[in-house]
N, C-alpha and C positions, 0 to 999 in steps of 0.2 A: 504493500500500500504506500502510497506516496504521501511522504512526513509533509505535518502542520497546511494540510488542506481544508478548505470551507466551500460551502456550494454558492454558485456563481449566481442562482435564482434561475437559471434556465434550465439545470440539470446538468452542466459542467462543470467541475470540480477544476480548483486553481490554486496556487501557491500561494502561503500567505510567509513569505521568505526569504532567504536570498535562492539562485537559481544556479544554483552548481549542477553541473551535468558531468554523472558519472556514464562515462564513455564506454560501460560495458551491459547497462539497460536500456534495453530498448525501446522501453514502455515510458519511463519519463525521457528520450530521446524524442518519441512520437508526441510525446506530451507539448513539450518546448517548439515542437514544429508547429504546433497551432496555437502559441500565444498571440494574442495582442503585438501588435507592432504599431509604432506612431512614427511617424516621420515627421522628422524637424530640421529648422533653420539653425543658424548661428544663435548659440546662448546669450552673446554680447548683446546681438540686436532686435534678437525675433520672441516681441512679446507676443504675437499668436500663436508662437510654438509654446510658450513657456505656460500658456493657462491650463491646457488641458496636460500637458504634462505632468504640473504641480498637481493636477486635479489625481492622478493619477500614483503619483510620487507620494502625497502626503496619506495617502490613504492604504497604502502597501499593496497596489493591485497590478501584481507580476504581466509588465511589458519589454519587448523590446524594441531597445531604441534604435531607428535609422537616421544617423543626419547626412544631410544634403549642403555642402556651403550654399548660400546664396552667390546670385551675382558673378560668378566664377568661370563662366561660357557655356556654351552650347551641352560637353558632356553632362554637369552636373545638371543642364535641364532638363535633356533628354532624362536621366536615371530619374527626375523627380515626376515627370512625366509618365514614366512607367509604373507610377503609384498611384496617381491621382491625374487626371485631364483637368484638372483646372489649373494643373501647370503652380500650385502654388501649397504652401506651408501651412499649419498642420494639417497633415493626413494620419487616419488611425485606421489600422488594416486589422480584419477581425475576419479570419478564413475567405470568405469571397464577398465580402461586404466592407465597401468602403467610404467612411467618412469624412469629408475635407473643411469642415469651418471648425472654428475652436469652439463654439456655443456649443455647437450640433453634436461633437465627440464627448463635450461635457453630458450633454442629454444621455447620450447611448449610453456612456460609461455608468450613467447613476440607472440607468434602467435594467444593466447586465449585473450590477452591483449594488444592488439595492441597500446592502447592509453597508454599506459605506455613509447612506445618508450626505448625500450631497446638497438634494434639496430638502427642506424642515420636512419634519411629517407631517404638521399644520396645515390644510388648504392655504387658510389667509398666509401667513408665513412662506410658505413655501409661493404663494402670487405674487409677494412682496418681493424674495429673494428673483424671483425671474424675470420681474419688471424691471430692476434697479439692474442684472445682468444684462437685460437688450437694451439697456440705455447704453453701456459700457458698450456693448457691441456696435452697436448703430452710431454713436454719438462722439462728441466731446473730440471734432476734427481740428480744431485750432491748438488744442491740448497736444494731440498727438506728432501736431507739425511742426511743432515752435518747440516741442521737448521729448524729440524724439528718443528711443530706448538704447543707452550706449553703456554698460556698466565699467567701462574702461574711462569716459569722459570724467575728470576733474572736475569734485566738487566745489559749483560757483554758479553764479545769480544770474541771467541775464533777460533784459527788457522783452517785455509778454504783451501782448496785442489784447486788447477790450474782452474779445471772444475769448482768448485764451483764460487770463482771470475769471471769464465767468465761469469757462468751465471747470476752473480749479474753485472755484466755489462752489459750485452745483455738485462735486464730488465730496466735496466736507458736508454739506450738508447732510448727502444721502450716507454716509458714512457716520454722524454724529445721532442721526435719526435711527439706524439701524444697533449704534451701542446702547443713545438711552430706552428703546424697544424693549431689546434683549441681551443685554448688559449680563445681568445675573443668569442668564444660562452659558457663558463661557467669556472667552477673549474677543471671538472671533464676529465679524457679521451680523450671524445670526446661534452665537454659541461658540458652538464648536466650528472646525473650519468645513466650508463645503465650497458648493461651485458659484456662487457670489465672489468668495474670497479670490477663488484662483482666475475669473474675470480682471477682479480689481486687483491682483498682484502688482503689472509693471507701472501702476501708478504710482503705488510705493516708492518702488523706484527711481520713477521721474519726477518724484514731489523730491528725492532723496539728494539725486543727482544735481537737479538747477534748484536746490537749495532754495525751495519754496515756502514764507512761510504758514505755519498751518497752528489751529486751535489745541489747544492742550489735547483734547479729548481723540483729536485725530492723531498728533502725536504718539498716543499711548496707544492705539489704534496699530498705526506703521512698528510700533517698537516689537509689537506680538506677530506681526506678519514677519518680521527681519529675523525672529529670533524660532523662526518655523524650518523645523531640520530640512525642510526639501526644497526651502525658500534658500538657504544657504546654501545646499548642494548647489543650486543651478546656478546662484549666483558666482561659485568659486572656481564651478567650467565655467562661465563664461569671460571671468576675467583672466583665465590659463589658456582663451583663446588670443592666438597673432594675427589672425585675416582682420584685415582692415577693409573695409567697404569706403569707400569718399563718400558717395552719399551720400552718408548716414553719421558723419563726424559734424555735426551742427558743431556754432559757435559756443 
């Protein structure tokens, strides 16, 4: 029998572990062939790879990883190509089903892992957390342009456009709304950490990076995201990456 397994909710059984493959069974050989696969971008720079990742990482739900540089020419397109036709980062491969936006893998992941609790068990809660998620997804375009994701850039300040400020307020609030809510069921969001959280990760980041300032309560907020073992993992590849992208080195 294969050590420290739980049921997946569909009737597959998964590793709740690390993934050592003893190269003389067959059975977790076959087993490992039909994990979860995600494919991603650069750590430095691709917070769409990094949401459903974290969603993934923080919760100990046995994947393997594919990365793809970005930006790098034609072979890495072509190979990312071969994984998803939208030509684009994150992709989660799941035997012959595959899904390419970071919300949507979030969805799947909490529907194949229920016991992960990504979204509250609450209706309302659980409305609340997926509202404030497609805002993060759809929204908040001046945020993302003016303070794009580099965790290699040097922490320092620089001038933010009207839209930009709003949308770094529009994020404290929903962030300050969501601690005094439910506060006393955890650190996180909505508690405990779910798929709200790993949404709003590379904001963290970018509030962190251009050294934006923010309300007490969103502070203590970012301090419990920073101090999330899979927030750190990803954070420590991505500053142990050397590919530099121009692009994406703002001011």
């Amino acid at each position: 029998m294969l050590p420290c397994m739980f049921n997946r909710g569909n009737g597959a059984m998964v590793l709740n572990a690390s993934r050592a493959l003893w190269q003389d069974d067959n059975s977790i050989r076959d087993f490992f062939e039909m994990a979860l696969k995600l494919v991603i971008g650069n750590k430095n720079y691709s917070s769409w790879s990094m949401r459903p990742w974290l969603a993934l990482r923080a919760n100990n739900i046995p994947f393997d990883e594919v990365f793809i540089p970005l930006y790098t020419g034609d072979a890495d397109k072509e190979r990312l190509l071969s994984f998803t036709h939208s030509g684009k980062v994150p992709a989660l491969i799941d035997g012959d089903v595959t899904i390419w936006d970071s919300l949507a893998i979030i969805e799947y992941v909490a529907e194949g892992f229920p016991q992960a609790m990504l979204w509250p068990e609450d209706r309302a809660r659980r409305a609340h957390a997926r509202s404030i998620s497609a805002e993060m997804h759809s929204g908040f375009a001046a945020l993302r342009n003016e303070c794009g994701m580099n965790l290699h850039r040097p922490v320092r300040a620089i001038a933010l456009s009207d839209d930009a400020r709003a949308n770094i307020a529009r994020v404290q609030q929903i962030w300050i709304e969501c601690r005094e809510r439910y506060g006393k069921c955890g650190p996180f969001l909505f508690g405990s950490f779910g798929g709200a959280d790993a949404m709003f990760a590379p904001v963290v980041h970018r509030f962190r990076t251009y050294a934006i300032p923010v309300a007490p309560e969103v502070q203590a907020y970012m301090d419990t995201m920073m101090s999330l073992p899979a927030l750190q993992e990803w954070t420590s590849a991505g500053l142990a990456e050397t590919l530099v992208i121009e692009k994406f080195e703002t001011a």
